[in-house]
C-alpha positions in Angstrom: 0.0 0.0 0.0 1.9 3.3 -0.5 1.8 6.2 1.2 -1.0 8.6 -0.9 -3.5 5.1 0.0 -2.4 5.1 3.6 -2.9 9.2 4.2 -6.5 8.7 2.5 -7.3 5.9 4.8 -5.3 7.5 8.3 -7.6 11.0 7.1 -10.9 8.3 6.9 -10.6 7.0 10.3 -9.6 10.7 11.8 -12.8 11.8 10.1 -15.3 8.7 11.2 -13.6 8.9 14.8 -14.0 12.2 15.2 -17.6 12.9 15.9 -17.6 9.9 18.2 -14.8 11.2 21.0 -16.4 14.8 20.6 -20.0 13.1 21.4 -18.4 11.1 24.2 -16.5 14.1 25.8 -19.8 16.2 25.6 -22.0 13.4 27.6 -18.7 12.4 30.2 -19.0 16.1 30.6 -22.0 17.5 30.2 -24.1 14.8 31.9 -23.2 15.2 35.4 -24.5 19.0 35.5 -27.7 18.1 33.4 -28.8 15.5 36.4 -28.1 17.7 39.2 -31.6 19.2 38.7 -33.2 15.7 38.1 -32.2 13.6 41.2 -34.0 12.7 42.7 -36.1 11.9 41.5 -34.4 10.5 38.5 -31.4 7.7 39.5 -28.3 9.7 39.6 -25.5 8.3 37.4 -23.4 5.7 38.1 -20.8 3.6 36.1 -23.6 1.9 33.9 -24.8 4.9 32.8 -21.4 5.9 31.5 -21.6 2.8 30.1 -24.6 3.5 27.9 -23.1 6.5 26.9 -19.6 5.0 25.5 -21.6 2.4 23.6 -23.6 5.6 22.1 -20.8 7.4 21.1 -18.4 4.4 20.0 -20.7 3.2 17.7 -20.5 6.3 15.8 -17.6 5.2 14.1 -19.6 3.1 11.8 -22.2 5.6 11.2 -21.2 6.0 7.3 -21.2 2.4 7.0 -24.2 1.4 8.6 -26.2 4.2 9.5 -29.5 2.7 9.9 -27.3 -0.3 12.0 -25.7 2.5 13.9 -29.1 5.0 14.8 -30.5 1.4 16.3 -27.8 1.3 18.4 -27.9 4.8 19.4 -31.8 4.7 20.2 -31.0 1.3 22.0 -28.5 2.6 24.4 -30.9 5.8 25.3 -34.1 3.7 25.5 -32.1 1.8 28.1 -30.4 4.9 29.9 -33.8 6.4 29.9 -36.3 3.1 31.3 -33.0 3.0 33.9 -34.6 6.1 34.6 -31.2 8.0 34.3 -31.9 12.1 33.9 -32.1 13.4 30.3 -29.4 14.4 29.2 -26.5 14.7 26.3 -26.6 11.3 25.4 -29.8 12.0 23.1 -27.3 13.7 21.2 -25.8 10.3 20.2 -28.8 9.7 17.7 -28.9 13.6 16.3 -25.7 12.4 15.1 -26.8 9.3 13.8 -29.8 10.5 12.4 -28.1 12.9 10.4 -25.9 9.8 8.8 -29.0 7.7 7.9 -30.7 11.0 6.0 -27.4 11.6 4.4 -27.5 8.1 3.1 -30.8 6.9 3.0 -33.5 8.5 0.6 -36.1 10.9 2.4 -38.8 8.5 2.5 -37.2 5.9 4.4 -35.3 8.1 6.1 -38.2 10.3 7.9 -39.8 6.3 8.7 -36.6 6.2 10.5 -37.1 9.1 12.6 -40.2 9.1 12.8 -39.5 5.8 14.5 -36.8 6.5 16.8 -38.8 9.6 18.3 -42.1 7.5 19.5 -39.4 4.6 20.6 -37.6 6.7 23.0 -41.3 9.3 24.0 -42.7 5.9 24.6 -39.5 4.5 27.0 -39.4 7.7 29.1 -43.2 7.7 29.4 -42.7 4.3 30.8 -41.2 5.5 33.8 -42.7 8.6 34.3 -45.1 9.2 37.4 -48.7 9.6 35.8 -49.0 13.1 37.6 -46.1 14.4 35.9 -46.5 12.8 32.4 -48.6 15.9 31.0 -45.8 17.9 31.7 -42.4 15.7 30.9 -43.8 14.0 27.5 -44.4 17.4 25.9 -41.4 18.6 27.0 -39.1 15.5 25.7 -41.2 15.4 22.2 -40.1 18.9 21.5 -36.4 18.6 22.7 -36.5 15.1 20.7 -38.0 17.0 17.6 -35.0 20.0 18.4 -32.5 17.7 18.1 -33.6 14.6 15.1 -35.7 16.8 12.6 -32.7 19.5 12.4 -30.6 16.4 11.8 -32.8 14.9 9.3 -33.5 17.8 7.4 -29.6 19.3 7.3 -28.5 15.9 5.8 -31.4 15.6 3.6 -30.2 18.3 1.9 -26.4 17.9 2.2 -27.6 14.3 0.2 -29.6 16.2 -2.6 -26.8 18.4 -3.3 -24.4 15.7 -3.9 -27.1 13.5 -5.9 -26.9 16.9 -7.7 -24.0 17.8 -8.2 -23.0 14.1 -9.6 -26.1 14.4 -12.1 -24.4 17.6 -13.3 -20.9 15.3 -13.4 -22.6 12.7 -15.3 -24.5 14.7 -17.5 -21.0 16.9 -18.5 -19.2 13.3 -19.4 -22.0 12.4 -21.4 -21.9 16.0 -23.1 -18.2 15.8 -23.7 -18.3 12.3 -24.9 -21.3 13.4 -27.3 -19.1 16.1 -28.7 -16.2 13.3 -29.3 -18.5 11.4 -31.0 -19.7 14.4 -33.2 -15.7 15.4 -34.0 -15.0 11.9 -34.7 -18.1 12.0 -37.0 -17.2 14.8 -39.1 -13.3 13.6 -39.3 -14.6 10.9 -40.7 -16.9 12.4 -42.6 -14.0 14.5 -44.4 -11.7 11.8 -44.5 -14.2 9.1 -46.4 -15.7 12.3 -48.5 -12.5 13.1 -49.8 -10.8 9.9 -50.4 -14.1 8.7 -52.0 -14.1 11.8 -54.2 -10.4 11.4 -55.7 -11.0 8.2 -56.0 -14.1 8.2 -58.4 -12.3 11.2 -60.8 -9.3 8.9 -60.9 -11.8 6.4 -61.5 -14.0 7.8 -64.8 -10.5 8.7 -66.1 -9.7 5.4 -66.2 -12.6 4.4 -67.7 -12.6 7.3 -70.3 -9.3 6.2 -71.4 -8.8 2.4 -71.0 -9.5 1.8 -74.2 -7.3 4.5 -76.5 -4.6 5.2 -73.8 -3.8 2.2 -71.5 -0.6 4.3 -70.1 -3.0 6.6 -68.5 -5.4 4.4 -67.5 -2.6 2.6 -65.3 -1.4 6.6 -64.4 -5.1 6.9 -62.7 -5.3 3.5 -61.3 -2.1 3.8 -59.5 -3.5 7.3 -58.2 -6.3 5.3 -57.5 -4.0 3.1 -55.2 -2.2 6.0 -53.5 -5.5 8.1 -52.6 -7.1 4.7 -51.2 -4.3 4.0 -49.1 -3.7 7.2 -47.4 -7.7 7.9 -47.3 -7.2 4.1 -45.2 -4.4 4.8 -43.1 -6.1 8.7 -42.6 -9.0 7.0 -41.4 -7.0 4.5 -39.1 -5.6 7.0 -37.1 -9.1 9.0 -36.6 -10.6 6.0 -35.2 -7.9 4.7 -33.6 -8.9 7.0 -30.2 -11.4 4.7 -29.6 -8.9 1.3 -29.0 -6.1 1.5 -27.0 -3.1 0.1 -29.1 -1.5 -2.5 -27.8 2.2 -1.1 -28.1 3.5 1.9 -29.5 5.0 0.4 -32.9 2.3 1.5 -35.1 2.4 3.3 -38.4 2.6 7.3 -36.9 1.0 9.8 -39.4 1.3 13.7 -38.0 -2.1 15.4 -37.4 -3.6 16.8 -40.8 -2.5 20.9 -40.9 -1.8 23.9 -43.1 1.9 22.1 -43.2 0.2 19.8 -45.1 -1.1 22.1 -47.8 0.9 21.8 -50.6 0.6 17.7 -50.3 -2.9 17.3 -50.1 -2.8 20.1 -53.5 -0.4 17.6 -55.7 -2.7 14.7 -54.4 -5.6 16.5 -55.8 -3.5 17.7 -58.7 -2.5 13.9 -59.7 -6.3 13.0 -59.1 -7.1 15.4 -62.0 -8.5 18.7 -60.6 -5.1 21.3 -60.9 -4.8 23.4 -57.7 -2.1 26.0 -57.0 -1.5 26.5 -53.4 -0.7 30.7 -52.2 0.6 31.5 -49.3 1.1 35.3 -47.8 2.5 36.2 -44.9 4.8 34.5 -42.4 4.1 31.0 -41.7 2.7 30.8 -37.7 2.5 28.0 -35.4 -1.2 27.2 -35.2 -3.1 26.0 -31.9 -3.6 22.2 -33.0 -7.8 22.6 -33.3 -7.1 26.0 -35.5 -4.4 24.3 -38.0 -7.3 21.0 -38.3 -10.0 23.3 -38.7 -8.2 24.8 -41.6 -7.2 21.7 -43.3 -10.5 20.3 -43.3 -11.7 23.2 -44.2 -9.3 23.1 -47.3 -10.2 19.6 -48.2 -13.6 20.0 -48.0 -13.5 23.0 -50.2 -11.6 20.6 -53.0 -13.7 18.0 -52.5 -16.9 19.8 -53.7 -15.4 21.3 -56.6 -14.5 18.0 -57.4 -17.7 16.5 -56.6 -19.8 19.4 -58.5 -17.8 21.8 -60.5 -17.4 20.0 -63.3 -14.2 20.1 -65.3 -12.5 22.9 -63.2 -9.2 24.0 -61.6 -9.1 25.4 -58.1 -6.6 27.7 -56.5 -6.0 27.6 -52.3 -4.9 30.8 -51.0 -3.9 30.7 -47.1 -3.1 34.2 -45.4 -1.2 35.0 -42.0 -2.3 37.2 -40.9 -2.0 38.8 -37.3 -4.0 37.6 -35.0 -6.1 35.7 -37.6 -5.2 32.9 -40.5 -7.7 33.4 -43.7 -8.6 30.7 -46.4 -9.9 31.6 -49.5 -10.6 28.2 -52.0 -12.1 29.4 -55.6 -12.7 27.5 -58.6 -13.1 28.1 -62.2 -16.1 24.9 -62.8 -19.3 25.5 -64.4 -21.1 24.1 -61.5 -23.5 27.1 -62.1 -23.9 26.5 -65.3 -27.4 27.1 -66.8 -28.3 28.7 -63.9 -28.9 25.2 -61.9 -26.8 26.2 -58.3 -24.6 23.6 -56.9 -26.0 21.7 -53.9 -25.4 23.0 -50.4 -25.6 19.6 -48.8 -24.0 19.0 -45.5 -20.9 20.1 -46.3 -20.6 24.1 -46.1 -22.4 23.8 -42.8 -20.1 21.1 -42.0 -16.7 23.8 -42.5 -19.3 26.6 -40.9 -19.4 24.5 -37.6 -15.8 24.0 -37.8 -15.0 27.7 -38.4 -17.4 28.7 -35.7 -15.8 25.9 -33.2 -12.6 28.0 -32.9 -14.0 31.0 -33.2 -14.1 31.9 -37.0 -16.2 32.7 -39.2 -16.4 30.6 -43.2 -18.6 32.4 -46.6 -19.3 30.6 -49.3 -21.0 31.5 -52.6 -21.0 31.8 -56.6 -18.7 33.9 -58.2 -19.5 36.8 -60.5 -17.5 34.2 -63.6 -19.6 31.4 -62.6 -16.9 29.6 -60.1 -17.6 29.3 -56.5 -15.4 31.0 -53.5 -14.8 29.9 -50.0 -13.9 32.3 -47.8 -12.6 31.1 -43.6 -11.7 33.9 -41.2 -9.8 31.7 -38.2 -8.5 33.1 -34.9 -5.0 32.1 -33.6 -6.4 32.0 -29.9 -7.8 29.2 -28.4 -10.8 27.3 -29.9 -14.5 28.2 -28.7 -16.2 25.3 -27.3 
């Protein structure tokens, strides 16, 4: 056992022992002034009484382990101190204690049977021993010092016990909120991953088939791209998914987070897949915050992979801008997506690159041009991301 375990269990049994010396120090104490204006004719206190009130307050140890075990005891020891016809005194205090462990514990039905309980057991005990001329005056009077000291108790952990139910609903319900969003990122990385693989590979694709025939050298040009877009879309998608198993040792193919490093890659990939893009670049190069620089490579990929999906024949030119504070993507293309007037479809992808802009705090515009090509426009922050 090392030493953080034993502090957190020496810190336990501080905290469960505790309660129970102070209880026993107030009744070894307090109990012998209390009966001076009881006896007679109440029994004055001998060594079993102080015996009834170290079983009342050792008992308290347990109380967070067996509250409703240790409340039982508690009323046990005071029914008997009291049908002894010892004088009321601080050893009622025993159960306050213990009643506040069973409400703390226990929901508030049961709980309330429970005190509910113990205050007729030990009204009923006293009035057992109480001379019929002065039980009109003694019962009242013990019912309302009972109710002083178990309702407080019982209401005080009532409430200490709905907090807590509380504040673990709130715990629980923030995991389940973070996890949702992991699912959702996870989602759309996948989403962008399988889009765009799926994209270059069916252009490479219809070239092939276009030109199997006439130009077998090209054919096997696009099937090899073919190949080479398959594999990394696979081995992109690997690592997405791989958060969700833990690998069994750290050998594993290692690909570096997709970023604005790897711009001008992911433009001769496109390039070899048959849509031409030219890559700009003004300003000096910044380090990015890592959910900036993927937010603007997706953002990029996206942007390609909907010119390739409806521009037609087109070419597409990425222009990425440092600017201070601020990193701005502009992705146009030259298709005749708008040709005839017939728009290209929004579909989920624009507001897919709007939630990611607006994730780290930017802001993304997309719309025709005034030549009939289409222009993508992402404003991102350097700070951190906005979740």
């Amino acid at each position: 056992m090392d030493v953080a375990r034993w502090r957190g269990v020496g810190r336990a049994v501080v905290a469960d022992a505790l309660p129970a010396v102070a209880a026993a120090a107030v009744m070894a104490l307090g109990s012998g002034p209390a009966a001076k204006g009881e006896v007679p004719p109440r029994r004055p206190l001998d060594w079993l009484a102080y015996v009834l009130m170290g079983v009342a307050a050792a008992v308290l140890v347990g109380r967070r382990r067996w509250p409703l075990g240790v409340l039982a005891v508690t009323v046990g020891a005071s029914v008997v101190y009291l049908v002894l016809e010892y004088s009321h005194g601080p050893i009622l205090l025993a159960m306050s204690v213990a009643m506040y462990s069973v409400a703390i514990r226990l929901p508030a039905a049961p709980s309330l049977v429970a005190c509910g309980v113990t205050l007729l057991a030990v009204v009923i005990a006293d009035m057992v021993v109480i001379d019929p001329e002065r039980l009109l005056v003694e019962a009242p009077l013990l019912l309302a010092v009972l109710s002083g000291l178990l309702l407080p108790a019982w209401a005080i952990g009532t409430v200490v016990r709905l907090g807590r139910e509380a504040e673990r609903r709130a715990r629980q319900d923030e995991t389940r909120r973070r996890a949702d969003e992991e699912r959702l990122r996870i989602a759309r990385e996948v989403h962008d991953v399988v889009g765009h693989g799926l994209a270059a590979i069916n252009l490479q694709a219809a070239v092939a088939l276009h030109v199997a025939g006439r130009r077998p050298e090209q054919a096997q040009v696009a099937l090899e791209a073919i190949k080479r877009s398959s594999k990394d879309a696979l081995e992109e998608l690997q690592g997405t998914l791989a958060v969700f198993r833990k690998p069994d040792n750290g050998d594993g193919p290692w690909r570096p987070a997709p970023g604005l490093g790897q711009l001008e890659a992911l433009a001769a990939a496109m390039t070899e897949s048959g849509l031409p893009v030219e890559v700009v670049v003004t300003g000096e190069r910044a380090s990015l915050p890592a959910a900036v620089d993927l937010a603007a490579y997706r953002i990029v990929q996206e942007s390609l992979t909907n010119v390739v999906r409806h521009a037609g024949p087109a070419t597409a030119t990425v222009r990425a801008g440092y600017q201070p504070g601020a990193v701005v993507l502009e992705i146009a293309d030259d298709g005749s997506g708008r040709a005839s007037g017939i728009a290209r479809p929004a579909g989920h992808g624009i507001a897919g690159m709007r939630e990611r802009a607006a994730a780290v705090g930017g802001t993304l515009e997309a719309g025709p041009t005034a030549d009939g090509g289409f222009l993508v426009r992402a404003r991102l922050p350097l700070g951190a991301s906005h979740r």
